[in-house]
Backbone as CSV, one residue per row, in Angstrom:
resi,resn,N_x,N_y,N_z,CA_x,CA_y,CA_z,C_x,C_y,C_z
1,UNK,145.853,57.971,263.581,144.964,58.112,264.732,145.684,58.794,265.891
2,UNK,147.040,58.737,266.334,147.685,58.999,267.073,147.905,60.746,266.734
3,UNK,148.356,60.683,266.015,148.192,62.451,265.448,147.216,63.209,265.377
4,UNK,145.795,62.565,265.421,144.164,62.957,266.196,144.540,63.317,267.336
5,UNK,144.909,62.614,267.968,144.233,62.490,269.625,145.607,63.388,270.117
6,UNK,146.520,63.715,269.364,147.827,64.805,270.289,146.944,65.822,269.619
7,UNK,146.538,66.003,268.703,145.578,67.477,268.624,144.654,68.348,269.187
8,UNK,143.909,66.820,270.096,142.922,67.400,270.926,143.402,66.978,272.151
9,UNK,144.338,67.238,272.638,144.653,66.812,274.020,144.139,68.011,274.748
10,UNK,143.353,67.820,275.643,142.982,68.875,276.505,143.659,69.086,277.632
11,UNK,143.789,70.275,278.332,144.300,71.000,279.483,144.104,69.990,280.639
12,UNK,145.362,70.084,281.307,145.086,69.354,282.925,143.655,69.764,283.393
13,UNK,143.408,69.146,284.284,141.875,69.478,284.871,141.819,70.991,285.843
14,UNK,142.649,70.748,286.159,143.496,71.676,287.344,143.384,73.398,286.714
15,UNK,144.178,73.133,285.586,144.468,74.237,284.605,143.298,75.027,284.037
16,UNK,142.287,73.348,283.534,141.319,74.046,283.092,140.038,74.915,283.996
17,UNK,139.899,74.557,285.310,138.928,75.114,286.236,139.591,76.470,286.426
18,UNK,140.862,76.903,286.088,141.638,77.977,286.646,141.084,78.631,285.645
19,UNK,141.282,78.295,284.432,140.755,79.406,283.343,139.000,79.786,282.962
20,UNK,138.850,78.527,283.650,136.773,78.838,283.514,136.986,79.512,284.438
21,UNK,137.369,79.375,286.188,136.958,81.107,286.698,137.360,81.962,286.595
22,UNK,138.607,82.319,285.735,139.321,83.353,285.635,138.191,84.084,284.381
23,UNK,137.746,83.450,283.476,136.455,83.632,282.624,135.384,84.539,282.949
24,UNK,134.634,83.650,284.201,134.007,84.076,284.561,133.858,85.397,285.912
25,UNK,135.304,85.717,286.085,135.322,86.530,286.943,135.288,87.863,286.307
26,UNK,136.245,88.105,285.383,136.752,89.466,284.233,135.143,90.015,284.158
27,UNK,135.504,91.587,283.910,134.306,91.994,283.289,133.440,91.469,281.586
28,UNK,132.765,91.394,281.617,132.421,90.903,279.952,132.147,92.184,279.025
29,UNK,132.045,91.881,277.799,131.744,92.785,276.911,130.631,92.985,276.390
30,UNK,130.432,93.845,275.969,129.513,93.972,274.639,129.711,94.811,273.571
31,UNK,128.897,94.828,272.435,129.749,94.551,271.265,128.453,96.126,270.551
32,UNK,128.710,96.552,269.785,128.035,97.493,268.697,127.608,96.749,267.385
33,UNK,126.405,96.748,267.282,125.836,95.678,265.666,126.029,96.665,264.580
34,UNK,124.785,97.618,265.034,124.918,98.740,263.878,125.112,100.254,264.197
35,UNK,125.208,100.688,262.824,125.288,102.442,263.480,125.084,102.723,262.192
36,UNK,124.078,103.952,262.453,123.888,105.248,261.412,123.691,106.630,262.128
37,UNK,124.708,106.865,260.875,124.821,108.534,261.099,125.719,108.633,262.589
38,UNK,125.517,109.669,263.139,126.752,110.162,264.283,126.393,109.490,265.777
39,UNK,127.417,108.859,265.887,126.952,108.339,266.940,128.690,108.342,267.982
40,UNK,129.076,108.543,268.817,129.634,108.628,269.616,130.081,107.663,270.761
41,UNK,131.152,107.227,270.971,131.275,106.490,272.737,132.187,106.940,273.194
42,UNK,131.566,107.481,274.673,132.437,107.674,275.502,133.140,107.023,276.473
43,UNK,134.457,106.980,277.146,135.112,106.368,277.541,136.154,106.721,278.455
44,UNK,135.977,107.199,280.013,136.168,107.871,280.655,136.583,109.745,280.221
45,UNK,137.795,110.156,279.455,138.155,111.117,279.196,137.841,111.319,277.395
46,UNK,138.094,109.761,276.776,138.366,109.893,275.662,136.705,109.728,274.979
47,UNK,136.563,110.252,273.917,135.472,110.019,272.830,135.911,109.441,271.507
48,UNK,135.256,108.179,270.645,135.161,108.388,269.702,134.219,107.710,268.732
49,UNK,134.451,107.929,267.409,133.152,107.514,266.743,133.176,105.751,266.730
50,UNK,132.045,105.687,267.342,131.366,103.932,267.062,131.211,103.230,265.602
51,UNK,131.473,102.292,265.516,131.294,101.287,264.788,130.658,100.467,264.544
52,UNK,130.602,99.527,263.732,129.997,98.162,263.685,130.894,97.471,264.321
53,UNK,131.029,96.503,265.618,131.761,95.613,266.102,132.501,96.314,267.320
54,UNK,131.881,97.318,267.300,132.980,98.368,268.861,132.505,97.499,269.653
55,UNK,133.836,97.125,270.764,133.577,96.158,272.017,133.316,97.264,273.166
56,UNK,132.342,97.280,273.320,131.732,98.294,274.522,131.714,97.368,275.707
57,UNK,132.271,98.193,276.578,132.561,97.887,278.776,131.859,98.709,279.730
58,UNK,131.608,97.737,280.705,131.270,98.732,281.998,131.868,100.404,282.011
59,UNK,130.821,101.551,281.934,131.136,102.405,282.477,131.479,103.357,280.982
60,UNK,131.139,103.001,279.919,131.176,103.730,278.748,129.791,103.932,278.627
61,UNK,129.396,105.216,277.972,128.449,105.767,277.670,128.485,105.866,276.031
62,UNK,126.945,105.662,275.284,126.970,106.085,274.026,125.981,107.296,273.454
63,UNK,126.667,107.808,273.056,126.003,109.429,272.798,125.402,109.120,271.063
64,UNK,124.039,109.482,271.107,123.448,108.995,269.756,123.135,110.383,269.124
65,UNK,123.662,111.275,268.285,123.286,112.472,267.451,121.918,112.654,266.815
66,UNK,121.122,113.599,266.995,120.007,113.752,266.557,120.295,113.086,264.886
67,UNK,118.960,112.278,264.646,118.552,111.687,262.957,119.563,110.003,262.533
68,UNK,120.570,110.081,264.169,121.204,109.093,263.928,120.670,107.490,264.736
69,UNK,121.054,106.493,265.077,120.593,105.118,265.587,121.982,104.711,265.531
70,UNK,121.725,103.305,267.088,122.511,102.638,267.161,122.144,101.264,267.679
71,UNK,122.391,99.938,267.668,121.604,98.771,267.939,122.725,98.173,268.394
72,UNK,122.769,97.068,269.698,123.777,96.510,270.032,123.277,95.808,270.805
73,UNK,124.494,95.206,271.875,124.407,94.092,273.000,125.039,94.860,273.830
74,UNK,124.858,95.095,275.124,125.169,95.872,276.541,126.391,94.903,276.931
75,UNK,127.217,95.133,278.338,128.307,94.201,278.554,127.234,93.180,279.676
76,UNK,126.109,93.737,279.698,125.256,92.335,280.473,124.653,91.638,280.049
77,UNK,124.569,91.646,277.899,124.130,90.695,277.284,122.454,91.303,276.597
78,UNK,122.319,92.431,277.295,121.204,92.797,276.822,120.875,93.520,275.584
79,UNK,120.051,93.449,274.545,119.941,94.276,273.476,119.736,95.653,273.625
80,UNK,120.057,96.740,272.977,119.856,97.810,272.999,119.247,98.602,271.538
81,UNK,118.610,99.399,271.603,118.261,100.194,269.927,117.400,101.574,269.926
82,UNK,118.871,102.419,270.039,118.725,103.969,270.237,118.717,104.587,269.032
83,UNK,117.827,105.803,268.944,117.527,106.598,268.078,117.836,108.028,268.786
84,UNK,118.446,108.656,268.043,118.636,110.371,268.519,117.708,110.998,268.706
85,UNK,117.936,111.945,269.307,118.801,112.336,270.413,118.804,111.370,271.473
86,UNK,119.643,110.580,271.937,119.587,109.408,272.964,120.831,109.438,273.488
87,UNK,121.275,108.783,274.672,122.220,108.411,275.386,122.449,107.566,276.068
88,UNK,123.185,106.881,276.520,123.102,105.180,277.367,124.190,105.005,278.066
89,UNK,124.681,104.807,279.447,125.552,104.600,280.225,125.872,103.297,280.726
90,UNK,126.593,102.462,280.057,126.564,101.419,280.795,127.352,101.084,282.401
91,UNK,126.378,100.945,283.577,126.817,101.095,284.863,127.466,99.864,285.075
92,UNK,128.000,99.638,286.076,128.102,98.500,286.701,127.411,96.960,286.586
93,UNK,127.768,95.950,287.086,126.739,95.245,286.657,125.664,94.726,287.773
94,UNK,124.619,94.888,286.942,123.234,95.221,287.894,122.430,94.038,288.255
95,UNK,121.673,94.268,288.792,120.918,92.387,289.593,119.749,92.165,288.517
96,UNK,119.891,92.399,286.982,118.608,92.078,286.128,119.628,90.887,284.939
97,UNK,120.740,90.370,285.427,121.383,89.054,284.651,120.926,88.098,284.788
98,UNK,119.829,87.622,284.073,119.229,85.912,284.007,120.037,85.265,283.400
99,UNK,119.497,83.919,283.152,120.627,82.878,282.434,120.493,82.736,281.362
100,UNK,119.835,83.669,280.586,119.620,83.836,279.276,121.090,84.823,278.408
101,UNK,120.730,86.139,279.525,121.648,86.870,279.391,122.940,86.652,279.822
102,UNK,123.092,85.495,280.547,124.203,85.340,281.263,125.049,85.006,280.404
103,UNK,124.065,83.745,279.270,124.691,83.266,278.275,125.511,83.723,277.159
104,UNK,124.470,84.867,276.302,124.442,85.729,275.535,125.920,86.031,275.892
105,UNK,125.862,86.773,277.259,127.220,88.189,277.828,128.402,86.905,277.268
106,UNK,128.279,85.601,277.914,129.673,84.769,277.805,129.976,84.293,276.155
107,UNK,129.141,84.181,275.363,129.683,83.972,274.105,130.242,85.390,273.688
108,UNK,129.642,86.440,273.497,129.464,87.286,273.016,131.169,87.926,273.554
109,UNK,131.725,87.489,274.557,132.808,87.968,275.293,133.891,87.325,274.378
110,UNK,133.660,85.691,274.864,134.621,85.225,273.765,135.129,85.140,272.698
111,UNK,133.849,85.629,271.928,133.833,85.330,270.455,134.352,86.831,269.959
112,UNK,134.092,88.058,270.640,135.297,89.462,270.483,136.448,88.781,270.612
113,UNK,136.910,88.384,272.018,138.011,88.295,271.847,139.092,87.667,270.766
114,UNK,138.532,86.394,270.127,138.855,85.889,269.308,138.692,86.793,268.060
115,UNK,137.900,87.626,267.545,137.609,88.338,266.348,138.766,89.217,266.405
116,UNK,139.060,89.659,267.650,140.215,90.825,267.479,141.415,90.101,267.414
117,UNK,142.202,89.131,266.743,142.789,88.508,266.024,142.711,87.828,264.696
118,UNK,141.352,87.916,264.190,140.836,87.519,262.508,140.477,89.087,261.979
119,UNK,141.166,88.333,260.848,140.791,89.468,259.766,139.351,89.712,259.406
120,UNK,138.856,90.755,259.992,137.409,91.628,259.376,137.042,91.893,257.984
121,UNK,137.188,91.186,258.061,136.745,91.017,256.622,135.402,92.049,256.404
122,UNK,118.091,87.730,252.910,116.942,86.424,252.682,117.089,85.351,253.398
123,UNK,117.214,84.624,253.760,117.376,83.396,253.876,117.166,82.075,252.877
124,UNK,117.702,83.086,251.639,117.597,81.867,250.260,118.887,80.895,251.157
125,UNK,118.217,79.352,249.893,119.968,78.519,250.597,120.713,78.535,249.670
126,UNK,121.996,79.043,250.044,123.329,79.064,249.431,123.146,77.547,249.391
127,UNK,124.071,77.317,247.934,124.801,76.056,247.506,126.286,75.824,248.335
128,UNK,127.136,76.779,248.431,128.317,76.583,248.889,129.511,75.828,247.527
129,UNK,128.817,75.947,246.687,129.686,75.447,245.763,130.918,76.057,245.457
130,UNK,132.395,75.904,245.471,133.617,76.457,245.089,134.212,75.561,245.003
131,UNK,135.109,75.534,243.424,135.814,74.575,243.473,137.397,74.849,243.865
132,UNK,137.993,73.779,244.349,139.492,74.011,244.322,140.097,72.989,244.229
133,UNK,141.669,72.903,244.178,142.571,71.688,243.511,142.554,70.945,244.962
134,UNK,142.032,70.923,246.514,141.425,69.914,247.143,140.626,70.347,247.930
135,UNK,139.630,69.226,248.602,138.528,69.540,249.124,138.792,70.377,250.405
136,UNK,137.915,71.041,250.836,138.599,72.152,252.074,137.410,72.405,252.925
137,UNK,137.317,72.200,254.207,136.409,71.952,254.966,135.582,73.798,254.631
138,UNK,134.479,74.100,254.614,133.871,75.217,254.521,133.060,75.655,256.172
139,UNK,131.964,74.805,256.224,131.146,74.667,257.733,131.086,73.308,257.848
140,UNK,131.129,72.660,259.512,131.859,74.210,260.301,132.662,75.277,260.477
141,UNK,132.801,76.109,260.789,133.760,77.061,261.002,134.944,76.556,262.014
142,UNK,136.673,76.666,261.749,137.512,76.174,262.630,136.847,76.361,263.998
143,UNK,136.992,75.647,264.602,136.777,75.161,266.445,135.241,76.065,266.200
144,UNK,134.248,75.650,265.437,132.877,76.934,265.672,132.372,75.624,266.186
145,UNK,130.565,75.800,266.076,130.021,74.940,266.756,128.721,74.328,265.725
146,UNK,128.568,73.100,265.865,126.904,72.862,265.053,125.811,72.261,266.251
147,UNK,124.769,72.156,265.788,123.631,71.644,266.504,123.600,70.061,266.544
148,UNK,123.217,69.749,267.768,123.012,67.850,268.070,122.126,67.712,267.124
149,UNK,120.769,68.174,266.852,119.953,67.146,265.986,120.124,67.009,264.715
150,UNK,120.592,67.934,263.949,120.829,67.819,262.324,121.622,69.090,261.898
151,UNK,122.656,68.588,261.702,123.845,69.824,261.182,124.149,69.606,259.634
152,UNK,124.695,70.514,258.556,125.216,70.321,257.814,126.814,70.775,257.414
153,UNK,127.538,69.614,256.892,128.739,70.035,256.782,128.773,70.484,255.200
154,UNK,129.777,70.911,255.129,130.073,71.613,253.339,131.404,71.711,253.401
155,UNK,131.931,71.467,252.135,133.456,71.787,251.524,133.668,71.914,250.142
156,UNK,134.982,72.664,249.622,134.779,73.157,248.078,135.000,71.710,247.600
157,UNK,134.830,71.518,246.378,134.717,70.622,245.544,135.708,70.487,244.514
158,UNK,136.238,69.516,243.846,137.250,69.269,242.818,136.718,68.647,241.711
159,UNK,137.161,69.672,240.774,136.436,69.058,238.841,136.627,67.873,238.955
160,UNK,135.213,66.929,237.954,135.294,65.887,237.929,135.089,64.817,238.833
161,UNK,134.493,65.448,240.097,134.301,64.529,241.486,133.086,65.063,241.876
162,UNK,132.073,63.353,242.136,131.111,63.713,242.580,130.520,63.018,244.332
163,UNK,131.739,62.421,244.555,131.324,61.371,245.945,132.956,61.953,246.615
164,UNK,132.707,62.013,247.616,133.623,62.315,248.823,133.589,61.285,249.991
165,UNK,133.957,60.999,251.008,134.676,60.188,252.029,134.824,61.397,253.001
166,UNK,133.779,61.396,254.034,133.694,62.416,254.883,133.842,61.118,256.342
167,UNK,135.307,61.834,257.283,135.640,61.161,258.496,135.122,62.081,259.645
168,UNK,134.503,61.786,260.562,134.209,62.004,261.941,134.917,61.173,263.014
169,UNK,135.293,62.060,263.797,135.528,61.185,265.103,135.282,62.282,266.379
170,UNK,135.046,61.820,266.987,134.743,62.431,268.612,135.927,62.316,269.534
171,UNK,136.531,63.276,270.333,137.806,63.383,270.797,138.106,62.223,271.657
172,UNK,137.378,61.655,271.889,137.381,60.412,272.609,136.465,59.076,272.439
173,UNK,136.984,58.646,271.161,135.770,57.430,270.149,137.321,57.160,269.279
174,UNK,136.070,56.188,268.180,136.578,55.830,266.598,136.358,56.757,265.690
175,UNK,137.019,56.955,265.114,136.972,57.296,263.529,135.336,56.879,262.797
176,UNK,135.010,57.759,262.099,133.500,57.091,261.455,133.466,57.614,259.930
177,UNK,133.420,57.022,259.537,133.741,57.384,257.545,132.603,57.535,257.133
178,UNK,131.467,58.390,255.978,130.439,58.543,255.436,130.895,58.823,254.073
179,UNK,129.987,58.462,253.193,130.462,58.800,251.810,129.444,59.421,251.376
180,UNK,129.427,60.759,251.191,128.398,61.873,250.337,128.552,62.171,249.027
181,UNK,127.829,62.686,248.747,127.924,63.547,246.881,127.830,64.834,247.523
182,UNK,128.721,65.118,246.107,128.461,66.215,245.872,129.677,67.309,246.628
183,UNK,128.891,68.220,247.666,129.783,68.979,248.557,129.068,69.445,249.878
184,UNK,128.264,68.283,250.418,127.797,68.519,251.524,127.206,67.283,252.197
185,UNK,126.799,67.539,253.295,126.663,65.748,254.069,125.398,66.370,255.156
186,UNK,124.645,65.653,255.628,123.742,65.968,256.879,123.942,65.074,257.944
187,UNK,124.483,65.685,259.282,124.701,64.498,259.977,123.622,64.624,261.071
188,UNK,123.516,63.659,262.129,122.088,63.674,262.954,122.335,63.612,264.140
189,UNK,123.448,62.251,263.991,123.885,61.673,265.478,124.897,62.170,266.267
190,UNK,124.987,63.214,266.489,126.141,63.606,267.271,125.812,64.280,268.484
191,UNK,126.731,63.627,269.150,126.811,64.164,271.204,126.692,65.500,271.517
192,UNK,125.411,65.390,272.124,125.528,67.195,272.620,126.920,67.568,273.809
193,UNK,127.759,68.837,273.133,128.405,68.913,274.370,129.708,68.207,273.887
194,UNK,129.845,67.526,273.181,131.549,66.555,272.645,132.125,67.450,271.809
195,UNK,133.332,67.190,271.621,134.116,67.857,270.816,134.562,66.899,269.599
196,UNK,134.565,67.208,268.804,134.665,66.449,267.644,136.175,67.222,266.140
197,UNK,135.950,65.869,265.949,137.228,66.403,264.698,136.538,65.836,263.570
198,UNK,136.756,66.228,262.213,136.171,65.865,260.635,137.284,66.302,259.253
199,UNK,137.700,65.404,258.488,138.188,65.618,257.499,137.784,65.311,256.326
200,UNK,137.748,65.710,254.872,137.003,64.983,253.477,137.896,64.927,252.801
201,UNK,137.702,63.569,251.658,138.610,63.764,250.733,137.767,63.104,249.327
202,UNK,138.189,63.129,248.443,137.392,62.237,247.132,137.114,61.101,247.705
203,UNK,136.075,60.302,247.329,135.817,58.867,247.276,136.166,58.143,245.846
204,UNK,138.158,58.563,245.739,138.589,58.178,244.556,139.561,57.277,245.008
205,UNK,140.219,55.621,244.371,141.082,55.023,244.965,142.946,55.679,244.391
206,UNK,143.346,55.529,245.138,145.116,55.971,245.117,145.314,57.880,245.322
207,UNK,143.811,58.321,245.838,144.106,60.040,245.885,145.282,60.668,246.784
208,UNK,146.225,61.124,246.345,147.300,60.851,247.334,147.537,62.870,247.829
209,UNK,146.773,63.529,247.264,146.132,64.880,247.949,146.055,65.043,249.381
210,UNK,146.071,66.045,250.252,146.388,66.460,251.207,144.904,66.803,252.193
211,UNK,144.818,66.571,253.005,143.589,66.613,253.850,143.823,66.687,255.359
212,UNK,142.909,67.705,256.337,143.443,68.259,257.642,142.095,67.909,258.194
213,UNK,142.484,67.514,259.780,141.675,67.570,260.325,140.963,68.892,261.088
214,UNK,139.659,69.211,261.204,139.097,70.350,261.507,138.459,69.928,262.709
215,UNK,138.432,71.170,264.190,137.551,70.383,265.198,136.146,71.134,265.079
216,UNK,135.653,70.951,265.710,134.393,71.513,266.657,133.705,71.229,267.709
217,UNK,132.671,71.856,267.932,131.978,71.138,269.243,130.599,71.463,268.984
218,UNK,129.946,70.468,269.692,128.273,70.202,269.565,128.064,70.823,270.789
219,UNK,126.592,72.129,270.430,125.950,72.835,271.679,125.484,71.980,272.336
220,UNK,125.211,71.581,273.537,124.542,71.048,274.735,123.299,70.982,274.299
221,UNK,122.427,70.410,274.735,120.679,71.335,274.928,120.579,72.018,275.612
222,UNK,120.706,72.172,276.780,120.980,73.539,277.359,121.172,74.875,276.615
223,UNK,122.255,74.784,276.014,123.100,75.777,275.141,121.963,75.882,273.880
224,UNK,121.575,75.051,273.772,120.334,74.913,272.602,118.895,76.188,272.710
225,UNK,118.967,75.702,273.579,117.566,76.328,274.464,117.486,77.483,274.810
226,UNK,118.405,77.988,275.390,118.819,79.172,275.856,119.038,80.017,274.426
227,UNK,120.301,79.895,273.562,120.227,80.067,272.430,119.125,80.498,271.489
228,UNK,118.396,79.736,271.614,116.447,79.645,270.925,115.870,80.713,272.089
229,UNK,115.638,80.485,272.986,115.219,81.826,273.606,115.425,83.055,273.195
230,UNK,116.877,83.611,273.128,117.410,84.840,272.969,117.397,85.161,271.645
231,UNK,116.985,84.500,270.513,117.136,85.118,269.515,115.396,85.644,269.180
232,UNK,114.445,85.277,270.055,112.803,85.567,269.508,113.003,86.976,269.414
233,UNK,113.155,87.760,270.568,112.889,89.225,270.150,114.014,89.816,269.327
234,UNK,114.771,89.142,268.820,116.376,90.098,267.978,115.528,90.031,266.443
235,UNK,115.981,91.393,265.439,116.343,91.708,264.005,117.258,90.407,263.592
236,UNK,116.885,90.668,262.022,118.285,89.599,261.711,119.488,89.901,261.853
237,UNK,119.811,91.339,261.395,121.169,91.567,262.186,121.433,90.978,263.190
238,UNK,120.755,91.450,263.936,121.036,90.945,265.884,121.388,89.839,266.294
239,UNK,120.128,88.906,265.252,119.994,87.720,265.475,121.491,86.866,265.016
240,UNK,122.041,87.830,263.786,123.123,87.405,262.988,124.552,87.036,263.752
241,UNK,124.589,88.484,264.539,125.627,88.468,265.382,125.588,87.461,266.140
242,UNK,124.757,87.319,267.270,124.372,86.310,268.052,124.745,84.956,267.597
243,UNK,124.312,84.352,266.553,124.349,83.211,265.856,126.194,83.215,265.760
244,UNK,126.680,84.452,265.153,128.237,84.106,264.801,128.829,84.079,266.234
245,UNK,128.050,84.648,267.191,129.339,84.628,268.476,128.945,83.411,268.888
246,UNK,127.900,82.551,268.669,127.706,80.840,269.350,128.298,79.749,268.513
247,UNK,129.123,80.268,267.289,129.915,79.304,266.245,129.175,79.012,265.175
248,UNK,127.796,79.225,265.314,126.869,78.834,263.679,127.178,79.925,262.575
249,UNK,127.830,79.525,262.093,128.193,80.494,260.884,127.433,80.138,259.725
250,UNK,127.033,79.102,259.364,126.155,78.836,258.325,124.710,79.895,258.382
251,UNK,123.779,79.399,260.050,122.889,80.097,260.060,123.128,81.734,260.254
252,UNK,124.014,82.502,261.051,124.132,83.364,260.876,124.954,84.076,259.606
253,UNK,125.311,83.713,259.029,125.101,84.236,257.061,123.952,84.510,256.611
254,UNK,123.215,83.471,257.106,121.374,83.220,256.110,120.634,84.649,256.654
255,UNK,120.707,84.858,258.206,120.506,86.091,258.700,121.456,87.130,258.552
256,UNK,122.410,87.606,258.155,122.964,88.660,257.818,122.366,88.679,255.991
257,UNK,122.152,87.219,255.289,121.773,87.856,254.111,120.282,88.263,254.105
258,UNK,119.384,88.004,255.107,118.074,88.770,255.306,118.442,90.254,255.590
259,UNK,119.083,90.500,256.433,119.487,91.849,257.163,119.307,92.705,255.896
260,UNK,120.320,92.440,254.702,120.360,93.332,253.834,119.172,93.698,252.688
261,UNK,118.178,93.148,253.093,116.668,93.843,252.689,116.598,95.001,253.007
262,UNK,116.596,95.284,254.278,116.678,96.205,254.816,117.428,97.354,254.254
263,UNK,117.150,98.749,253.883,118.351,99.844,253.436,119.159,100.546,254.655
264,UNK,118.694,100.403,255.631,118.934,101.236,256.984,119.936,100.016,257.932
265,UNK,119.885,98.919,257.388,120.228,97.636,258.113,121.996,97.122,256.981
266,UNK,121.687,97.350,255.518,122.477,96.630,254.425,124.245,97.261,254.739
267,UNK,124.483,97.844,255.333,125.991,98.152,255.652,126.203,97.480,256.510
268,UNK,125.875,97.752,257.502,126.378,97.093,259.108,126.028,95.193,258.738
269,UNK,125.021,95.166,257.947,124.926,93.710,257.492,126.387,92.966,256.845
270,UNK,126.893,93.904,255.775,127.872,93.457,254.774,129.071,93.022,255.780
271,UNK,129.098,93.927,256.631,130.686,94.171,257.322,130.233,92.900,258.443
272,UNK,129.106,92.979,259.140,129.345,91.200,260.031,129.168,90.176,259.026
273,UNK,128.860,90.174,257.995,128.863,88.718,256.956,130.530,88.628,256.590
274,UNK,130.890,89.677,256.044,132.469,90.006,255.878,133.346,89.387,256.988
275,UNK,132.983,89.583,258.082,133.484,89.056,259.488,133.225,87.547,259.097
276,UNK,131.828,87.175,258.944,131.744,85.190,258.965,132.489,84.856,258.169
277,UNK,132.472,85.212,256.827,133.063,84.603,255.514,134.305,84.925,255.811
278,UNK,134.848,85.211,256.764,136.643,85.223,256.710,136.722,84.346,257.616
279,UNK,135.970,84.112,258.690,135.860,83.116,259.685,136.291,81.477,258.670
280,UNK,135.141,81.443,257.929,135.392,79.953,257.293,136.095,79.782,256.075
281,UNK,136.557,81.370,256.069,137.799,80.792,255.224,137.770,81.183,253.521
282,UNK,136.341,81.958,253.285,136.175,82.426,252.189,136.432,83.996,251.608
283,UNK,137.800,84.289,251.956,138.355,85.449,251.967,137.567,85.985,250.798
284,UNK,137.885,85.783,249.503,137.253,86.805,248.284,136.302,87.034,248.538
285,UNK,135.420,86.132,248.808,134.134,86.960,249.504,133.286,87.793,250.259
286,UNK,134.369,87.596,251.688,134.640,88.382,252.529,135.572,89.735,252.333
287,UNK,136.145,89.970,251.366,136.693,91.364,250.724,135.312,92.057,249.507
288,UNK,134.609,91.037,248.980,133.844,91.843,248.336,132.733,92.750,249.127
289,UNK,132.009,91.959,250.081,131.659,92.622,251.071,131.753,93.511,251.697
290,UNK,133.222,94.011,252.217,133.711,94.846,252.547,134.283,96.179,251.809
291,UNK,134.098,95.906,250.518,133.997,96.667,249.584,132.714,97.435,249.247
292,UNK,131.943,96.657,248.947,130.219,96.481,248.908,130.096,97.880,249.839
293,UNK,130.742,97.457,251.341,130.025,98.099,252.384,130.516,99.571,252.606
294,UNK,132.001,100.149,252.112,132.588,101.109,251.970,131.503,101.640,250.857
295,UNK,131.035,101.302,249.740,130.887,102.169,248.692,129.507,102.669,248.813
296,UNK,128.756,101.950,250.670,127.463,102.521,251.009,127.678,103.686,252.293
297,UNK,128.868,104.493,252.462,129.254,105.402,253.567,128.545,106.488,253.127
């Protein structure tokens, strides 16, 4: 228990208000979803070709080539979806930031920043089934986030085991033990807004196998709401991204695997699913993808 609670020790109070306004002062980003065909950003002197995942700033312009498209998030959180011949300047930041967008701009900031240190790797429901020699947390995603009213957790599974011993605790509580089948659990009761830790192991006696604790944190309602707002008018792409920069990696998979219905949508789809599935840890998968998505250039 003691080796819990030095894990989640949080920042002096002091420390931490320094870094929420230092947060909120910086310019924010925005990010590029998709692109077809020639598309361009400019960047004071320099030009070059856009991407899926280009972190676009105040004061870059995107130049869209006749027959080509580009779909994204602005650095004020707003959606964008240009078709050629088109062009777009992003100015300064302007007095049309609600708290919708406000939101959007602040995940969407963080969750680049963090990506540019991980490897880049329908809405049928995945099983999540993989087995391995021990159980291994799948979703949540390290430090991602689930929903207060009903989340699901998942982890790979070990031959011959059908009940697991799934631990919760809240950074500041008890320990809470559940015993599931299989390779997944539904939980209900959890604090909007807490930060939480979870580990699984067999529900076998003398298993003397290795098991880590994983954190996360529960959206607010607030964070809920807002969230649910901003995704009505987005594509599944859009919607996809969105979902991965707020920590739901489960649901934004389900929407990147709708995306790829789409033929005009199925690249830029592969390469942000490629992005989740390395997030939680399912590298081979996240390389096939990225394979997948090269052999559609």
């Amino acid at each position: 228990m003691a080796s819990r609670i030095a894990r989640l020790t949080v920042l002096p109070l002091v420390v931490a208000i320094i870094l929420l306004v230092a947060l909120r002062s910086v310019a924010a980003d925005g990010v590029i979803v998709s692109v077809i065909g020639e598309v361009d950003v400019h960047r004071g002197e320099d030009a070059r070709s856009a991407t899926e995942g280009y972190v676009l700033r105040e004061g870059d312009m995107i130049v869209v080539k006749p027959g080509a498209s580009c779909t994204g998030f602005s650095p004020v959180g707003e959606s964008f979806d240009l078709k050629g011949p088109a062009e777009l300047e992003f100015a300064g930041a302007g007095s049309v930031v609600e708290e919708v967008s406000s939101w959007v701009r602040l995940q969407l900031a963080e969750w680049i920043g963090e990506s540019r240190r991980q490897p880049l790797t329908t809405r049928n429901v995945r099983d999540w089934t993989i087995p391995t020699e021990a159980p291994a947390q799948i979703i949540p995603a390290p430090e991602g986030r689930v929903r207060s009213g009903k989340s699901r957790f998942f982890w790979t599974t070990l031959s011959g085991i059908d009940r697991y011993v799934v631990t919760l605790a809240p950074a500041q509580g008890d320990e809470q033990e559940r015993t599931a089948r299989d390779h997944s659990i539904v939980v209900e009761d959890l604090t909007p807004g807490e930060e939480y830790v979870w580990k699984v192991q067999p529900d076998t006696e003398g298993w003397e196998g290795e098991t880590r604790w994983r954190g996360f944190t529960v959206l607010t309602v607030e964070e809920e709401a807002q969230l649910e707002a901003a995704l009505d008018n987005l594509d599944d792409l859009e919607a996809g991204v969105l979902l991965l920069s707020a920590g739901l990696h489960e649901e934004a998979i389900y929407r990147f695997d709708a995306a790829l219905a789409a033929p005009e949508l199925a690249r830029s789809a592969k390469l942000w699913r490629a992005q989740a599935l390395a997030d939680i840890g399912l590298y081979r998968n996240a390389y096939e993808d990225l394979v997948g998505a090269r052999g559609q250039d």
